[in-house]
C-alpha positions as CSV (number, residue, x, y, z in Angstrom):
1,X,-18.3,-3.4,-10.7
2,X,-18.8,-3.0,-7.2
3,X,-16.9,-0.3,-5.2
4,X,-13.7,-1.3,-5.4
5,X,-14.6,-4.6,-6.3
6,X,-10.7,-5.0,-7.6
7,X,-7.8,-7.4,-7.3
8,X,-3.9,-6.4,-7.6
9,X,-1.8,-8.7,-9.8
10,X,2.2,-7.6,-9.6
11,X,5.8,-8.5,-9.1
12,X,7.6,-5.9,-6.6
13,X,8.5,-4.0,-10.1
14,X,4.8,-3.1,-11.8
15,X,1.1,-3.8,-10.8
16,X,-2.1,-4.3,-12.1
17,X,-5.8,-3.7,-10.9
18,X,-8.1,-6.2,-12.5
19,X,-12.0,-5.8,-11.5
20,X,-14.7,-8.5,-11.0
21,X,-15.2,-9.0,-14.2
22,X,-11.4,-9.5,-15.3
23,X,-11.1,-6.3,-17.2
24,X,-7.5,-4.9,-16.3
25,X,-8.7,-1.3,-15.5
26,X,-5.3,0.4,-13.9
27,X,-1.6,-0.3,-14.6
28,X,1.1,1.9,-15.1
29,X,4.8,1.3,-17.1
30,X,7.2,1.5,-17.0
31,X,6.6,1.5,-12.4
32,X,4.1,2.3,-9.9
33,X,4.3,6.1,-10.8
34,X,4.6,5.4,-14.4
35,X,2.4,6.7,-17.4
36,X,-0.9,4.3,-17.0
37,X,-1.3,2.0,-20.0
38,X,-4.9,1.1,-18.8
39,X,-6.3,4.3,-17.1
40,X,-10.2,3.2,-17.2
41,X,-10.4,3.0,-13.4
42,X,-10.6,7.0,-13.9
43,X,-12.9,7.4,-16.7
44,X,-15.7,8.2,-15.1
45,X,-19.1,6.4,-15.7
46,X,-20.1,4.2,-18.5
47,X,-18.1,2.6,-20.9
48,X,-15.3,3.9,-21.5
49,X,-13.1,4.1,-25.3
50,X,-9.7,2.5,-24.3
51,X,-7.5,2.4,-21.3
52,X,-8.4,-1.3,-20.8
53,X,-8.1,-4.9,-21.5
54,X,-10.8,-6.9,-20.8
55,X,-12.1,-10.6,-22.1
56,X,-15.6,-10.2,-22.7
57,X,-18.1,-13.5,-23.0
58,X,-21.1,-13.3,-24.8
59,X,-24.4,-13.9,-22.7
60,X,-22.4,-13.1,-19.8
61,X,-24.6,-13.7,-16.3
62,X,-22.0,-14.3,-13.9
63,X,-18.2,-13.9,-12.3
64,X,-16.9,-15.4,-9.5
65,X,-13.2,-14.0,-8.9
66,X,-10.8,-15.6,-6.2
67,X,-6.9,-16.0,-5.9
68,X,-4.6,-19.0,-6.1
69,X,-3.9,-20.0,-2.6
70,X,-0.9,-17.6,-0.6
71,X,-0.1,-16.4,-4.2
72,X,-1.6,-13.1,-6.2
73,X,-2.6,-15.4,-9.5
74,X,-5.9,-14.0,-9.7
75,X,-8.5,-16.0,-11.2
76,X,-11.8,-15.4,-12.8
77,X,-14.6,-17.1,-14.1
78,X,-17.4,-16.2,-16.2
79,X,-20.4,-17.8,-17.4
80,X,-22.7,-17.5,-19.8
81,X,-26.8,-18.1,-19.9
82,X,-26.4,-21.3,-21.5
83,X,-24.0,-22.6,-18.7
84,X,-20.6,-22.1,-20.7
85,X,-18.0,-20.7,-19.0
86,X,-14.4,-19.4,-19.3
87,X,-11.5,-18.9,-16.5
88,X,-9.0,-16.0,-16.7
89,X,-6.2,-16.4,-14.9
90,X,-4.2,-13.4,-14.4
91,X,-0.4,-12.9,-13.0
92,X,3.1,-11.0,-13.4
93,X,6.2,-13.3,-13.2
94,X,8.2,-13.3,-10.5
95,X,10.7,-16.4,-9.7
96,X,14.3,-16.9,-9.3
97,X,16.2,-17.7,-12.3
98,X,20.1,-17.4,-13.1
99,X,20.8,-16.8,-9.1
100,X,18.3,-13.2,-9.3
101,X,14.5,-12.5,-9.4
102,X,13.5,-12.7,-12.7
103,X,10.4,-9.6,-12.5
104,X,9.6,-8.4,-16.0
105,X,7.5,-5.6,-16.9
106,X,4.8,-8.3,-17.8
107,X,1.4,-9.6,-17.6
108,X,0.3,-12.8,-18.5
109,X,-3.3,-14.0,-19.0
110,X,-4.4,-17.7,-20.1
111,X,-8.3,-18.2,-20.9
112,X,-9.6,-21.4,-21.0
113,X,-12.8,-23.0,-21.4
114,X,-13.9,-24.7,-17.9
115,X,-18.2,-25.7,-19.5
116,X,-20.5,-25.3,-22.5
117,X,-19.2,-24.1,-26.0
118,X,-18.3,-20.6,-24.8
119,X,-17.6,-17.2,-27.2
120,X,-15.5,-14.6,-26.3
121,X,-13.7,-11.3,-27.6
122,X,-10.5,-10.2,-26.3
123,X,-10.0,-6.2,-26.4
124,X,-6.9,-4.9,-25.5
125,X,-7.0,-1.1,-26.0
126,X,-3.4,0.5,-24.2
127,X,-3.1,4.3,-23.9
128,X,-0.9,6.7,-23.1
129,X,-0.5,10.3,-21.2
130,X,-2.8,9.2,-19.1
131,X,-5.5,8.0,-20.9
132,X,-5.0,10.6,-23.7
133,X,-3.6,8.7,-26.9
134,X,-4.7,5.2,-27.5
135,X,-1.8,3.2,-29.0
136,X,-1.2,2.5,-32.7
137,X,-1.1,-0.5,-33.7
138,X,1.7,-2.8,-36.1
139,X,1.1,-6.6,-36.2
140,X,3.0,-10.0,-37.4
141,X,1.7,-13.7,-37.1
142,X,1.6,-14.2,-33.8
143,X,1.9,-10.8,-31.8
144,X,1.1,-7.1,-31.9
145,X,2.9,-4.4,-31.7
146,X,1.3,-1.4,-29.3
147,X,2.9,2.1,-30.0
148,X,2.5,4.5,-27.0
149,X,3.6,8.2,-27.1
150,X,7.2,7.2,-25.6
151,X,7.1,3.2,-25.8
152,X,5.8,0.3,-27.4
153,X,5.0,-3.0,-25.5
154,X,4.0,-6.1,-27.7
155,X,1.6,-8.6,-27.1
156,X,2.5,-12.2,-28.2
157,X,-0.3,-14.6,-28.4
158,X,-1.2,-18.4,-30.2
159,X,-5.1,-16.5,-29.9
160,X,-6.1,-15.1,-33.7
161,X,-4.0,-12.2,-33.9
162,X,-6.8,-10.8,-36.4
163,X,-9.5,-11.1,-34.1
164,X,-7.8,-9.6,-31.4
165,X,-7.0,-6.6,-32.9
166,X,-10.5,-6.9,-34.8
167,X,-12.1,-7.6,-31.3
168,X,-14.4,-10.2,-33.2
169,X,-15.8,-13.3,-31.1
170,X,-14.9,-16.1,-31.8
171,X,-15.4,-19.8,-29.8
172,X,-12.7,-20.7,-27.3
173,X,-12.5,-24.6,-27.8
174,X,-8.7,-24.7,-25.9
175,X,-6.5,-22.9,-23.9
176,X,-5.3,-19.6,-25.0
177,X,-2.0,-17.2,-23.9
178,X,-1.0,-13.7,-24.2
179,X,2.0,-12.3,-22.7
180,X,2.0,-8.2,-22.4
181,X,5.4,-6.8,-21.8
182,X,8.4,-5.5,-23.4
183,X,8.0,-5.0,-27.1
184,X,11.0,-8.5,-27.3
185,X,10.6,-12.0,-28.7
186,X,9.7,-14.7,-26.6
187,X,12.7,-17.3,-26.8
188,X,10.0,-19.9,-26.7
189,X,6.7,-20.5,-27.7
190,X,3.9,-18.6,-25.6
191,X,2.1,-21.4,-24.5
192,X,5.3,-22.9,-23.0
193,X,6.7,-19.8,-21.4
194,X,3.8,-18.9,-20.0
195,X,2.9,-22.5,-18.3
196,X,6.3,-22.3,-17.4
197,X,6.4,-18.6,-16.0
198,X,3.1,-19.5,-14.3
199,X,4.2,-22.9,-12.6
200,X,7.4,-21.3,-11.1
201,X,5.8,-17.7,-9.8
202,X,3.2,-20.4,-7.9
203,X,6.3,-22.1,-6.6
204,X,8.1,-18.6,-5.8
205,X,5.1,-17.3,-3.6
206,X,4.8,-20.8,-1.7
207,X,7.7,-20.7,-0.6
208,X,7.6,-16.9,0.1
209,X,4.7,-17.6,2.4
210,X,6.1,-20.7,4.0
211,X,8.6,-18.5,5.3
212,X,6.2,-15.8,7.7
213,X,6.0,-16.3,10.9
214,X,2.1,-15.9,11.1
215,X,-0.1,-15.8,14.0
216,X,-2.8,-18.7,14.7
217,X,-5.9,-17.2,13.6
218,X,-7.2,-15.1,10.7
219,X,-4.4,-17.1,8.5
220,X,-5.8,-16.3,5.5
221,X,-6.3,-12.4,5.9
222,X,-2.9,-12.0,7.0
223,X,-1.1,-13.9,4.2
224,X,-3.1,-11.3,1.8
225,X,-2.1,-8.1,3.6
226,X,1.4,-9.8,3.5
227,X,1.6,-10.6,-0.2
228,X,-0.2,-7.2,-0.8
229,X,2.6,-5.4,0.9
230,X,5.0,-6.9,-1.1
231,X,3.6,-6.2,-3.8
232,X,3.7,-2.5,-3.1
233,X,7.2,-2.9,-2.9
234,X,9.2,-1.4,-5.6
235,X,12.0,-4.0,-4.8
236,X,15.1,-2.4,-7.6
237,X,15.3,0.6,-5.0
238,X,13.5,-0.6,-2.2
239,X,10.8,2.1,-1.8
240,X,7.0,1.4,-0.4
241,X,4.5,2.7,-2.4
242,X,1.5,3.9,0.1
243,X,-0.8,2.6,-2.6
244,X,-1.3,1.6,-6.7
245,X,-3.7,4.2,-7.8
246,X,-4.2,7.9,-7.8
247,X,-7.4,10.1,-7.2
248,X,-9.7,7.7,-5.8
249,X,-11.5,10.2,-4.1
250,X,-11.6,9.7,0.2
251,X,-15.6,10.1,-0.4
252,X,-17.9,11.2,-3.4
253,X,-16.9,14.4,-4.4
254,X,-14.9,15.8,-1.6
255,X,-11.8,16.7,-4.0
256,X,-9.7,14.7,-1.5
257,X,-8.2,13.3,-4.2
258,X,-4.7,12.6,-4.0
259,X,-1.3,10.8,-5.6
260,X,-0.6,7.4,-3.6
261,X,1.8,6.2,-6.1
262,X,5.2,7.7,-4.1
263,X,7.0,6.8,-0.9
264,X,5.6,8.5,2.3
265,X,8.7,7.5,4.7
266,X,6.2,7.1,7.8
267,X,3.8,4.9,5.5
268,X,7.0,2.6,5.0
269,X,8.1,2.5,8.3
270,X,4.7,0.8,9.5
271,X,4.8,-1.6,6.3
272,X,8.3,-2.4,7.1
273,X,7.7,-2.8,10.9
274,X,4.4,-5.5,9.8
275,X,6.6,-7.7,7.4
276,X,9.4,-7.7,9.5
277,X,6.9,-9.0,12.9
278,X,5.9,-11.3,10.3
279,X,9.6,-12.7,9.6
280,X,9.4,-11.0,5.7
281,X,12.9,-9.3,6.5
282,X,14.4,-8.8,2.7
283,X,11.9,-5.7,2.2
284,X,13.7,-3.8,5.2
285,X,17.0,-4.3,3.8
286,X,15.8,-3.3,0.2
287,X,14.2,-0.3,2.3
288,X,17.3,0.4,4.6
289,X,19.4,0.8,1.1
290,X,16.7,3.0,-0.2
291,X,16.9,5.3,2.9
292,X,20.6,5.5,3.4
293,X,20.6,6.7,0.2
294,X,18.0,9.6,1.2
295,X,20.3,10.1,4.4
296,X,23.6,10.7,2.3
297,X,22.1,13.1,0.0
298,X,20.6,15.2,2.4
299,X,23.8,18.0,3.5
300,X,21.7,18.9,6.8
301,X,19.6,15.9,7.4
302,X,16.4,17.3,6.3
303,X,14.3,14.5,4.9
304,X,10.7,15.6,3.0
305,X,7.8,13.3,4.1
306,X,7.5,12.0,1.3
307,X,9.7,10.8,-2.0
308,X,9.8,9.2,-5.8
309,X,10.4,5.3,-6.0
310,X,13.8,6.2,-7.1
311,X,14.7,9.4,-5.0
312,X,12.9,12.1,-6.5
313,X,12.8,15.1,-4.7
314,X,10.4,16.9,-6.8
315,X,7.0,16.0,-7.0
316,X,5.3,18.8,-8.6
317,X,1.6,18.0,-8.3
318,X,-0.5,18.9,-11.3
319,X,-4.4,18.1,-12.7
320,X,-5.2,15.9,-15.6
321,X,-8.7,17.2,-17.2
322,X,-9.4,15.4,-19.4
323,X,-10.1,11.8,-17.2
324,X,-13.1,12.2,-15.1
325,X,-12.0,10.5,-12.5
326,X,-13.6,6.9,-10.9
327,X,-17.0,7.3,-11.1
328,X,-16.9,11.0,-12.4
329,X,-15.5,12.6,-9.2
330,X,-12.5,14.5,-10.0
331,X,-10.0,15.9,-10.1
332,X,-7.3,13.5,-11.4
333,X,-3.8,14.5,-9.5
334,X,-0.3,13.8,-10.9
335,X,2.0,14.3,-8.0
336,X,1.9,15.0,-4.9
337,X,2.4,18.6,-3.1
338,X,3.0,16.8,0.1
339,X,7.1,16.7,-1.0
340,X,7.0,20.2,0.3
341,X,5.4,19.8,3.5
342,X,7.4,19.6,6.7
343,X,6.5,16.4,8.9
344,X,8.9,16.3,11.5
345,X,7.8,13.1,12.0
346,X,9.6,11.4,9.6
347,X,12.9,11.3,11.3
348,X,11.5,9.3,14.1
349,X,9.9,7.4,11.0
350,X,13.7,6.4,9.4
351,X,14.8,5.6,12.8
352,X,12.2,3.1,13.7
353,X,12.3,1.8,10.2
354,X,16.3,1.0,10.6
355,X,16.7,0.1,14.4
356,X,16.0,-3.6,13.9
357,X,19.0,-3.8,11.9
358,X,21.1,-3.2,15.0
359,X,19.2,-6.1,16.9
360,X,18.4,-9.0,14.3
361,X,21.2,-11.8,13.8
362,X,18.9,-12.9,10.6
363,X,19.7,-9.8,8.2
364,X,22.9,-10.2,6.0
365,X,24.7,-6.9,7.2
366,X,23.5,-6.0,10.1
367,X,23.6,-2.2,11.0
368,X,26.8,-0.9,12.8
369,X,28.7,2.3,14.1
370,X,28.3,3.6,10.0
371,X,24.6,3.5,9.5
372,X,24.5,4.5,13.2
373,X,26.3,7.6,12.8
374,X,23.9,8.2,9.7
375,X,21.3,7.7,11.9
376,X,22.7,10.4,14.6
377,X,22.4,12.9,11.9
378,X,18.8,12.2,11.3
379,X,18.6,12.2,15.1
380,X,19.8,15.9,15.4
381,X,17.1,17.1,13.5
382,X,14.6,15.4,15.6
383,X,15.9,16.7,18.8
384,X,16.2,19.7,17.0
385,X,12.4,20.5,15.5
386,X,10.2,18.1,18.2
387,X,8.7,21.5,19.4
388,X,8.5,23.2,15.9
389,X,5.1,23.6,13.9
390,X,4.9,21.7,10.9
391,X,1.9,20.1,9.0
392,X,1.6,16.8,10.8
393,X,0.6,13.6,10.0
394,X,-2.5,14.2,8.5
395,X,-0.7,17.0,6.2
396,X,-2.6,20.1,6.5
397,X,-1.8,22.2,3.4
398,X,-3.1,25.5,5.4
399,X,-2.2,25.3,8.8
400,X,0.6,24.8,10.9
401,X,1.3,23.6,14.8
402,X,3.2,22.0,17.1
403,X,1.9,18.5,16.7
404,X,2.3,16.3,19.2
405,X,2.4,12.8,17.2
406,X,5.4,14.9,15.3
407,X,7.0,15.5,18.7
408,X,6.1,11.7,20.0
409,X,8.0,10.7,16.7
410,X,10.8,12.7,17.5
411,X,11.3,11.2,21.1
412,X,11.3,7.9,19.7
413,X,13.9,9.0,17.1
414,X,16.0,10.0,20.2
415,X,14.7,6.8,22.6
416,X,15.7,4.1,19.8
417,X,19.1,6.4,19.0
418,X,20.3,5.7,22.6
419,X,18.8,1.8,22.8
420,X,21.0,1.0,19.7
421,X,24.0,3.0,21.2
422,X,24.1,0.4,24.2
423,X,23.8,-2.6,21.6
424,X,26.9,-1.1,20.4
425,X,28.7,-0.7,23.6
426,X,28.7,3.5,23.2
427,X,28.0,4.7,26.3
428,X,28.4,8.3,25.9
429,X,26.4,8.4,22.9
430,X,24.0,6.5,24.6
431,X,23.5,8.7,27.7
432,X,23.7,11.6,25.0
433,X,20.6,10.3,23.3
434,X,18.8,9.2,26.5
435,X,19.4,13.0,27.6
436,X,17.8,14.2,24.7
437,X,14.9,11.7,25.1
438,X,13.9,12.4,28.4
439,X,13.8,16.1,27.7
440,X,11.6,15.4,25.2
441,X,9.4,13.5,26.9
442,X,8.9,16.3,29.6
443,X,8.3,18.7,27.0
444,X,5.4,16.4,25.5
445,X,4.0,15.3,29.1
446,X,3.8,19.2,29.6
447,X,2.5,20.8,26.7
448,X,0.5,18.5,24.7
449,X,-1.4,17.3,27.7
450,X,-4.7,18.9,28.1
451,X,-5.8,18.6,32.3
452,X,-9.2,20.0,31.8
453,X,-10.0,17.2,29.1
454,X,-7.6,14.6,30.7
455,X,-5.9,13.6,27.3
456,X,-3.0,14.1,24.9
457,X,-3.7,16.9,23.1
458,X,-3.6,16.8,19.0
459,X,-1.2,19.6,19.7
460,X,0.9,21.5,22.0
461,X,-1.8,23.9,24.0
462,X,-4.2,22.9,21.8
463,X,-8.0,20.7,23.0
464,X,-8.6,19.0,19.7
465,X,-7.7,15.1,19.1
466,X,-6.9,13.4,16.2
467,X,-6.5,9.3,16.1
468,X,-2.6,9.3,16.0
469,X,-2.7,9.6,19.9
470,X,-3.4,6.1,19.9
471,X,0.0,5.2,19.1
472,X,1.3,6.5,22.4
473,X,1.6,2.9,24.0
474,X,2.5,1.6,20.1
475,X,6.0,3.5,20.3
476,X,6.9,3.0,24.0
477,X,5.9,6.5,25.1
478,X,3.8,5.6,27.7
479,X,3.0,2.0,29.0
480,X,-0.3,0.6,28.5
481,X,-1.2,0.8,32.5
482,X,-0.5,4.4,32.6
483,X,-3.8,6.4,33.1
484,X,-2.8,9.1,30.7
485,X,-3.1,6.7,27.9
486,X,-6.1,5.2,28.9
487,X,-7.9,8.9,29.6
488,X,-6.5,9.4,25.8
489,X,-7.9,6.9,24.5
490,X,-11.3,7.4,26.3
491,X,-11.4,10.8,24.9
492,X,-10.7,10.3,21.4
493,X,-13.5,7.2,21.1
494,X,-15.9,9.7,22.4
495,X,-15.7,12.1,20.1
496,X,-13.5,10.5,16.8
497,X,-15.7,7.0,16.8
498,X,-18.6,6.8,14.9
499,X,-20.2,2.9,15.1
500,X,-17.2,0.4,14.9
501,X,-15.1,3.1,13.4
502,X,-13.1,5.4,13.9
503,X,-12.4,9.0,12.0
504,X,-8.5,10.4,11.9
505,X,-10.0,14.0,13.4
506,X,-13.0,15.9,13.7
507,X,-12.4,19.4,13.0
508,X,-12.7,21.0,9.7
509,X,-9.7,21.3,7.4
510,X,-8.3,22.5,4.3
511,X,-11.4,20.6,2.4
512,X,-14.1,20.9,5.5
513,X,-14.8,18.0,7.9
514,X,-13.9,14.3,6.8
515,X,-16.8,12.1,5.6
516,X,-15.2,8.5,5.9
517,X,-13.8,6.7,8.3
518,X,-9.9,5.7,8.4
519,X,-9.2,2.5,8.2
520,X,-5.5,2.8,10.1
521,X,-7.4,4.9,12.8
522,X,-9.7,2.0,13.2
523,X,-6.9,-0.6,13.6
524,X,-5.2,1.7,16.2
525,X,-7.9,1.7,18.3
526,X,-8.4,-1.7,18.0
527,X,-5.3,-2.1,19.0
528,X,-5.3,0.6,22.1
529,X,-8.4,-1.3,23.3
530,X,-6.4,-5.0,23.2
531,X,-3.4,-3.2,25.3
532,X,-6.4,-2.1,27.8
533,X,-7.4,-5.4,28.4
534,X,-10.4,-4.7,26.5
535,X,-10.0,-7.9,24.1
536,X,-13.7,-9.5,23.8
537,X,-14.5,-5.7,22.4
538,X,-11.2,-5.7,20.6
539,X,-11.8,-8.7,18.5
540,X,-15.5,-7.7,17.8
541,X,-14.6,-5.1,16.5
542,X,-11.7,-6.4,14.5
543,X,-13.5,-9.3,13.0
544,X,-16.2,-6.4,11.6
545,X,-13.4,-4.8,9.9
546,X,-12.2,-8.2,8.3
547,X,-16.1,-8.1,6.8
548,X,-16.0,-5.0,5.2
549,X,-12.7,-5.9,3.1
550,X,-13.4,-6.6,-0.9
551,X,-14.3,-9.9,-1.9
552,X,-10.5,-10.4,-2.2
553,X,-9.9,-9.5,1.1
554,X,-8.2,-5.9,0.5
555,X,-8.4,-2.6,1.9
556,X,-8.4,0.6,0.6
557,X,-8.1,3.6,3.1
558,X,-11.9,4.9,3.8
559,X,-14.8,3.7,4.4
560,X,-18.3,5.2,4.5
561,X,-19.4,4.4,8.1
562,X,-23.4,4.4,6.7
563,X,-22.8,2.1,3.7
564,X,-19.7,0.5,4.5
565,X,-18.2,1.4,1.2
566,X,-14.5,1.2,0.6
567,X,-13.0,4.7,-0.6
568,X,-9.6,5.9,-1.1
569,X,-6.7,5.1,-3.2
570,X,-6.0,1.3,-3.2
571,X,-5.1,-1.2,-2.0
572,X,-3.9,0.9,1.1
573,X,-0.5,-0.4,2.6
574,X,-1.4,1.3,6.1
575,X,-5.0,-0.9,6.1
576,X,-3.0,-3.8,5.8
577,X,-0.4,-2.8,8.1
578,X,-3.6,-2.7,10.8
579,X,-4.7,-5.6,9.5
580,X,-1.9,-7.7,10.6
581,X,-0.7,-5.8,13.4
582,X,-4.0,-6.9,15.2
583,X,-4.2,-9.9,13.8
584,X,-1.1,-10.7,15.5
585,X,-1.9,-9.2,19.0
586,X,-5.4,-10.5,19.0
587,X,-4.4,-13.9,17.9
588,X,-4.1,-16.8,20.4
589,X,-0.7,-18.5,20.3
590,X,-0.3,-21.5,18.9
591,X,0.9,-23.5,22.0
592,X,-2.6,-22.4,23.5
593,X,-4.8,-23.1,20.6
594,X,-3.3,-26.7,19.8
């Protein structure tokens, strides 16, 4: 396997990571944060004992690995030295059935045979505590019974039962099923529930994707990021994971290792604000429900940075020892001490994320003087701490300052308060939150701005810069032609861009100086640069980051500016974000390209 030569197959409930070779190498059950039944992605080198489920061919030379068009059925085919050949196609069920979304823990795979008189061996080796225990085993005629430390899942097949649990080859002369989910009986035979189950999630997703509003050019990559979005959707609650995995290391062994598998409420904010540009607006209500509910149990307001898929406060970040980690560069992190951090910009973060529901006639139950007054509440605390230290967007675990994209957030917290109290014909709270946004904004415009460097500072009466910056024009802080943005921007791709990339800081932190680029950062300079009127260098840049995406066409969050290696957890909702968000400003309409 290449570096992160991997595909995601899910349903907005679970996912799975299948590499090139069609070995399922991460999933976790019973969600995104769950237990991981297949855990190999972090077993270091070689090969490993269990934690996967792979179909292996014998005299195997080749895969080629590619999805069903604007769905994420993956498919792969390998072939043999003779010229045989076998395709796996790979999926989770998701359609509508009895008026709801029928998205069961689930993975289905059929193998056929596509050439030659091909042999393969199916090994299907679960585990549990995270890699620990592989599962026991009971067995009937046509399924097996997997017994985990606190589950069992059941695989039901019309392959040899006895020579999948034997992992004996045998020749595949016609197609072949097995459904992996719930330890239930099929109501049906497994050939015709999965043909079925396959035919209607193809349906489902075609129409999904008929429904975005997608710009002209780079069709195809945008459609990914947007399927890949959803798919980090954890739709029963509405939370955004910020990515599938944990501990895939930022760069070889930097220890910068961390637990992607939560909802950061800034992460989710940009994922919302891309699917809803791209029409996609079901995930922000889903979300909005999620974070009312974060509102409401909050006494004061205070929101942590970052939460569990269903609420949980408590994230207490621990080490597992005993995996390796991918490619042998631990540690392995369960958790996440980021839950005790305080970001202050996460209320401007919840604010953004909601104030299209005061504006869009599309959504359902559009937001009113309730979720507003909700929203007042989180606004208090972001007029309140805009000019406090906390541990900023890049979540420093050592040091604390006044950041300035944690005050930025915090004005447009205040700014998009008082925009939504004219919608609702509130003029004194309006002029209340325009008050407290223009004070704000004199507070930033004097003490994060450096005139000896002739930027934004990273923070207040500090010289350093850190990416974020870029996002002044993003939020409506500053227009585009104001020379204060541009003299930012000018300053941090002297000293944060290396090639056609672009590093989140420069200065040492908790773990030293970072060794990859940021894929975000990249797309927000990208982005800065098409608001400049710099376009030609905008797109040339933006096509080169469209190169260095997996052969699937995903992102993870790094990448190693020498080898152009993808690093980081995966696949990265804020490198899709980018993706699409300059996709859709770079693109030509479509009334001037037709």
């Amino acid at each position: 396997m290449g570096q992160l030569d991997l595909g995601i197959v899910g349903n907005a409930a679970f996912s799975a990571l299948v590499d090139d070779r069609g070995r399922v190498v991460w999933s976790c059950l019973p969600r995104f944060d769950g237990d991981p039944v297949f855990s190999s992605l972090l077993a270091g080198e070689g090969e490993p004992a269990h934690g996967f489920y792979d179909v292996l061919l014998d005299d195997c030379v080749s895969s080629q690995q590619h999805y069903v068009r604007n769905t994420p059925i993956l498919r792969t085919t390998l072939t043999d030295a003779q010229g045989g050949a076998v395709e796996i196609t790979d999926f989770a069920p998701r359609f509508r059935e009895r008026e709801r979304i029928y998205r069961p823990l689930m993975l289905v795979r059929q193998i056929r045979p596509v050439a030659g008189d091909p042999r393969i061996r199916i090994r299907l080796r679960p585990a549990s505590d995270y890699g620990l225990h592989r599962a026991e085993t009971t067995h009937g005629s046509n399924h097996i019974r997997y017994l985990l430390s606190d589950a069992a899942i059941r695989l039901t097949t019309n392959a040899p039962v006895s020579y999948v649990l034997e992992e004996r080859p045998f020749g595949l002369e016609e197609p072949i099923h097995l459904v992996l989910g719930p330890d239930e009986t099929l109501d049906t035979s497994v050939g015709t529930f999965a043909r079925r189950s396959l035919e209607e999630t193809g349906s489902y997703w075609f129409e999904w994707v008929r429904t975005l509003s997608i710009p002209f050019e780079w069709q195809d990559a945008v459609i990914r990021s947007a399927i890949t979005l959803k798919l980090c959707n954890f739709e029963e609650t509405g939370a955004v994971v910020a990515a599938m995995t944990t501990s895939l290391p930022e760069a070889a062994g930097t220890e910068r290792n961390w637990d992607y598998r939560y909802c950061w409420l800034r992460d989710a904010y940009f994922t919302i604000d891309a699917l809803n540009r791209l029409g996609a607006t079901r995930t922000m209500e889903g979300y909005l429900r999620y974070i009312e509910n974060l509102v409401r149990s909050s006494a004061d307001g205070h929101l942590q940075p970052v939460y569990g898929i269903t609420q949980e406060a408590r994230l207490t970040e621990r080490l597992v020892p005993h995996l390796p980690g991918f490619r042998g560069h631990g540690p392995v992190r369960v958790g996440n001490q980021a839950y005790e951090h305080i970001q202050n910009d996460v209320y401007g973060s919840v604010i953004l994320a909601a104030t299209q529901a005061f504006f869009d006639q599309r959504l359902l139950s559009p937001g009113g003087d309730k979720l507003f007054e909700r929203m007042e509440r989180i606004g208090e605390r972001a007029a309140k701490l805009f000019d406090q230290p906390d541990a900023g967007i890049w979540e420093l675990r050592t040091r604390s300052r006044v950041h300035t994209f944690s005050s930025l957030m915090c004005w447009a917290a205040c700014d998009r308060l008082s925009r939504i109290a004219d919608k609702l014909e509130r003029p004194d709270r309006a002029r209340y939150w325009r008050e407290q946004a223009d004070q704000i904004h004199a507070v930033i415009c004097e003490k994060a701005w450096n005139e000896e460097r002739g930027c934004f500072a990273e923070s207040f009466g500090g010289s350093d810069l850190d990416a974020s910056l870029l996002l002044i024009e993003h939020v409506g802080f500053l227009p585009a032609d104001d020379p204060r943005f541009a003299g930012t921007v000018q300053a941090i791709e002297r000293e944060l861009r290396r090639g056609p990339y672009l590093f989140r800081y420069h200065a040492a932190d908790d773990f030293g100086t970072p060794k990859t680029a940021f894929n975000i950062c990249t797309f927000w300079y990208i982005d800065a640069l098409v608001a400049l009127g710099r376009e030609a260098e905008a797109r040339e840049l933006f096509e080169n980051m469209l190169a260095h995406r997996n052969h699937l066409g995903l992102l993870s969050e790094d990448l190693d500016v020498e080898t152009g290696e993808l690093w980081g957890n995966f696949p990265q909702t804020y490198s899709m974000v980018g993706l699409i968000l300059c996709a859709m400003r770079l693109s030509r309409s479509w009334r001037d390209a037709l």
